[in-house]
C-alpha positions as a Markdown table, in Angstrom:
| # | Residue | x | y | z |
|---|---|---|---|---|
| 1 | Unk | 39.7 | 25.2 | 35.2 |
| 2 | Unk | 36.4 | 25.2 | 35.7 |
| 3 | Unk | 35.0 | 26.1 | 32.6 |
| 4 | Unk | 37.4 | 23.7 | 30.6 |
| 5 | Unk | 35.8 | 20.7 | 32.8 |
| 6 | Unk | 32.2 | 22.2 | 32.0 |
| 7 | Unk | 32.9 | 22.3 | 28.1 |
| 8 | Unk | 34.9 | 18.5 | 28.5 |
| 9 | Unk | 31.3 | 17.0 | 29.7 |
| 10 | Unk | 31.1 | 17.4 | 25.9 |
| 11 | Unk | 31.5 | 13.7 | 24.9 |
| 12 | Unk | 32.0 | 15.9 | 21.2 |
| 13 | Unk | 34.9 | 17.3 | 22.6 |
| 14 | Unk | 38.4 | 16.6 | 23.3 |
| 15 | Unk | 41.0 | 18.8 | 24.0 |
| 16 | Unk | 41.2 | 22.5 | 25.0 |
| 17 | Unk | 43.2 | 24.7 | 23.8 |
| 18 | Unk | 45.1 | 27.2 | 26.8 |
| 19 | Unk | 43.2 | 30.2 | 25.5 |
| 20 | Unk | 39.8 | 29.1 | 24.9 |
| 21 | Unk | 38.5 | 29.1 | 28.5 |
| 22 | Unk | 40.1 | 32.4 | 28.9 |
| 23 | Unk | 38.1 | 33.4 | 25.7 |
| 24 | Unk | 34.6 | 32.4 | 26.8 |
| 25 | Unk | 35.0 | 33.5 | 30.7 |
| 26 | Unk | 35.6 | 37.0 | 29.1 |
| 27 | Unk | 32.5 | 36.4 | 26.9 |
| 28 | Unk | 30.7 | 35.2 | 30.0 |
| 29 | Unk | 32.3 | 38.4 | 31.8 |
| 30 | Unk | 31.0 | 40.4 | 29.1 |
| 31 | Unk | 27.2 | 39.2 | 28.7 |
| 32 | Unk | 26.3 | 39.0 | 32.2 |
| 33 | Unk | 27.7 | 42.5 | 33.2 |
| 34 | Unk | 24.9 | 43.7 | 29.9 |
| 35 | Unk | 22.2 | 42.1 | 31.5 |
| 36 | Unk | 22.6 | 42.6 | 34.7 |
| 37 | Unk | 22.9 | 46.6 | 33.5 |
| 38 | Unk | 19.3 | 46.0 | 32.2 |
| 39 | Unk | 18.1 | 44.2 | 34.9 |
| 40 | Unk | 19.6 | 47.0 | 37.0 |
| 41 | Unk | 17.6 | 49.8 | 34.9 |
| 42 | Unk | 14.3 | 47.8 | 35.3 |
| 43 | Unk | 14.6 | 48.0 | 39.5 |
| 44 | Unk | 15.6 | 51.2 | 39.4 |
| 45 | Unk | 11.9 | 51.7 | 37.0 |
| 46 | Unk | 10.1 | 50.4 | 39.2 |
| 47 | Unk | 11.4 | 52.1 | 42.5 |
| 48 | Unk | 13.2 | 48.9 | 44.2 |
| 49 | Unk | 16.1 | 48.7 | 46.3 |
| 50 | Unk | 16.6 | 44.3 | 45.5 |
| 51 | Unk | 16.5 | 43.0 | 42.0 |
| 52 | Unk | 14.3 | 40.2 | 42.3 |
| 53 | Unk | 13.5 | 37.4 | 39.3 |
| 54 | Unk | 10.7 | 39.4 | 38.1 |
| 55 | Unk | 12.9 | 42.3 | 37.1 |
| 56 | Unk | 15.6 | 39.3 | 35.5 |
| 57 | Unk | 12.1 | 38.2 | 33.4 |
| 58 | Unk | 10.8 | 41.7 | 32.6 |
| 59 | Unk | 14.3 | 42.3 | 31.2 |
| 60 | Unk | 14.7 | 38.9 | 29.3 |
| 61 | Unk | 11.1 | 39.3 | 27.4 |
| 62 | Unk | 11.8 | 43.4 | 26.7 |
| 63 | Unk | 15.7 | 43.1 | 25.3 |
| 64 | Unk | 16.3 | 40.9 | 22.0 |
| 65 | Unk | 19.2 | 40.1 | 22.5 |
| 66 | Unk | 18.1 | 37.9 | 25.7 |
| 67 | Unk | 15.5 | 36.1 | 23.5 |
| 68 | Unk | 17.2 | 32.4 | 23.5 |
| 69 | Unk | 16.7 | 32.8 | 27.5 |
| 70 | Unk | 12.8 | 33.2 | 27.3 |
| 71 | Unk | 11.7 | 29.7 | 27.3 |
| 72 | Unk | 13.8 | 29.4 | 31.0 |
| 73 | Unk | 11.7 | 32.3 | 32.1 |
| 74 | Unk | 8.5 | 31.3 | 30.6 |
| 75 | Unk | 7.8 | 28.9 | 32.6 |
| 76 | Unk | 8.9 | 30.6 | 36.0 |
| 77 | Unk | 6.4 | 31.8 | 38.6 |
| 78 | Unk | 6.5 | 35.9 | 38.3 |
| 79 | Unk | 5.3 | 38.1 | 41.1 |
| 80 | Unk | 3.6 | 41.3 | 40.3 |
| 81 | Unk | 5.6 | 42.7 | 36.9 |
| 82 | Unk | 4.1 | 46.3 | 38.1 |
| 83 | Unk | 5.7 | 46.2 | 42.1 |
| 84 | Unk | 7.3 | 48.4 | 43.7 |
| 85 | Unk | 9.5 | 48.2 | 46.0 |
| 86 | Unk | 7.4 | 48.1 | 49.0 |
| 87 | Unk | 5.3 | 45.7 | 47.2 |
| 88 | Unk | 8.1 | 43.0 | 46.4 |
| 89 | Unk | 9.5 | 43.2 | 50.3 |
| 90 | Unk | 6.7 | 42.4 | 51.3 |
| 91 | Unk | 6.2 | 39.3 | 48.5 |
| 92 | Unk | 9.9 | 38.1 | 49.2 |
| 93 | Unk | 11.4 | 35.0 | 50.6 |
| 94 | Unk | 13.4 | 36.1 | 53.3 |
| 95 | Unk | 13.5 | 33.5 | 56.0 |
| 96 | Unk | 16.5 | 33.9 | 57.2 |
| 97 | Unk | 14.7 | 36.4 | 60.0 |
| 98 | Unk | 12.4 | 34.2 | 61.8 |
| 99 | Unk | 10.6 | 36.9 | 63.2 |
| 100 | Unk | 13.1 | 39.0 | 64.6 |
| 101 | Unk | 12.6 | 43.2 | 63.5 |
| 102 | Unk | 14.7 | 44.5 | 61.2 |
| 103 | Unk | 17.4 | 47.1 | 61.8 |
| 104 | Unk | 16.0 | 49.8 | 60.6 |
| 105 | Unk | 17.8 | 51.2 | 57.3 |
| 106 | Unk | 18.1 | 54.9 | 55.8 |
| 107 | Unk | 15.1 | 56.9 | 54.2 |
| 108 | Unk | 15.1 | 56.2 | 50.7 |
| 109 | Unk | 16.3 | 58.6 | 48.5 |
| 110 | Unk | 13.8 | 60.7 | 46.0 |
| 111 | Unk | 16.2 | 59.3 | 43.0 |
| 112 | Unk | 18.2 | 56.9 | 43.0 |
| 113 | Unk | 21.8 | 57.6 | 41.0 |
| 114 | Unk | 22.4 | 55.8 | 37.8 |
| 115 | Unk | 24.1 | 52.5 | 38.8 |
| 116 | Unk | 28.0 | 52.4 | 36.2 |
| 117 | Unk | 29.1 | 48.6 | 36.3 |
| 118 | Unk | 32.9 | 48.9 | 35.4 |
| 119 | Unk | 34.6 | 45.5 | 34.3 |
| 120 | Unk | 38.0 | 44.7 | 36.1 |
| 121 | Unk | 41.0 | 44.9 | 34.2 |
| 122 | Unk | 42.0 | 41.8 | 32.1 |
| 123 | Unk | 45.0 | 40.0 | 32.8 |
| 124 | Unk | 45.5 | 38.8 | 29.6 |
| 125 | Unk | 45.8 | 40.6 | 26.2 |
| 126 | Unk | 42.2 | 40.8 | 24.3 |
| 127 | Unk | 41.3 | 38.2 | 21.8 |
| 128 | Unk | 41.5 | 40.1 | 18.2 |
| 129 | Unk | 41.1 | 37.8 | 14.9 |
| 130 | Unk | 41.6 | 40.7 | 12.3 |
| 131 | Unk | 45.4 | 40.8 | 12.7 |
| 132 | Unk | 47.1 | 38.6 | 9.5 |
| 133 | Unk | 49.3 | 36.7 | 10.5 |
| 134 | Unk | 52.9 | 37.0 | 10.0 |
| 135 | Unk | 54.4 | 35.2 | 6.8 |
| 136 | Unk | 56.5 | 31.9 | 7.5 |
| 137 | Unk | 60.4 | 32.7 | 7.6 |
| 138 | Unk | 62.2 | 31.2 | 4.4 |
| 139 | Unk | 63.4 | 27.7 | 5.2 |
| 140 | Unk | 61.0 | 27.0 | 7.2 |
| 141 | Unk | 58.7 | 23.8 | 6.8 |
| 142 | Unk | 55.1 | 23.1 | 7.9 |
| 143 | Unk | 55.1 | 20.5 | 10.9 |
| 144 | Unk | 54.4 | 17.0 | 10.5 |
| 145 | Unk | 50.8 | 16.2 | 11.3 |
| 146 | Unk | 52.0 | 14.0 | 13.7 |
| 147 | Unk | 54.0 | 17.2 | 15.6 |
| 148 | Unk | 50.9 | 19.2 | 15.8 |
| 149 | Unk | 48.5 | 19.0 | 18.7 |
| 150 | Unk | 45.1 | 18.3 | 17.6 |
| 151 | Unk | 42.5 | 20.2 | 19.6 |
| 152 | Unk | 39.7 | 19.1 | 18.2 |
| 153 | Unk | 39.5 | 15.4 | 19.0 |
């Protein structure tokens, strides 16, 4: 529901077809899980236990496929590209603590195991445009224009 309202702020468009929004919250699904497997392999380079925005930049300006997101990261404040984990704690926002000690965590581990993102199973069948489609049954006639929904207005 959402996403239909988002795409409706559109004054170009009109009407949604059912499966569209189901369509581009898969795609949405789908690009975020690749870079946030990117961003995930830049922390992990540089030794950090919290993804931070300079890992999301370092990531956008290394991968091409990210290049349309580069002028919303230009323009961003980035913290020490080269940090390491101890160095971006120490650099980060938290103010949620006021002072108070941390619980103390675990020692880090030497390496850190290769992070597998695994998407959720769809509820709906996958979107496939290569299937022809059936012909018409004999005796059967095209619907008015006036029968048929129009989508795009």
């Amino acid at each position: 529901a959402r996403i239909k309202k988002i795409m409706q702020t559109d004054e170009e468009i009109g009407k949604v077809a059912a499966a569209v929004p189901v369509i581009i919250s898969r795609a949405l699904e789908l690009f975020l899980e690749s870079l946030l497997k990117k961003a995930c392999q830049v922390t992990q380079s540089r030794n950090a236990k919290t993804m931070t925005t300079s890992h999301l930049k370092q990531c956008i300006e290394l991968e091409q496929q990210f290049d349309f997101l580069k002028d919303l990261v230009a323009s961003g404040k980035d913290k020490k590209l080269s940090g390491t984990d101890s160095e971006q704690e120490d650099e980060s926002e938290d103010t949620d603590t006021d002072g108070e000690e941390e619980t103390p965590q675990a020692p880090p581990q030497a390496s850190h195991p290769p992070v597998h993102f695994q998407s959720p199973p769809t509820p709906f069948m996958p979107f496939t445009s290569t299937l022809p489609l059936p012909p018409a049954p004999p005796g059967t006639s095209a619907p008015d224009a006036e029968d048929e929904e129009d989508y795009d207005s």
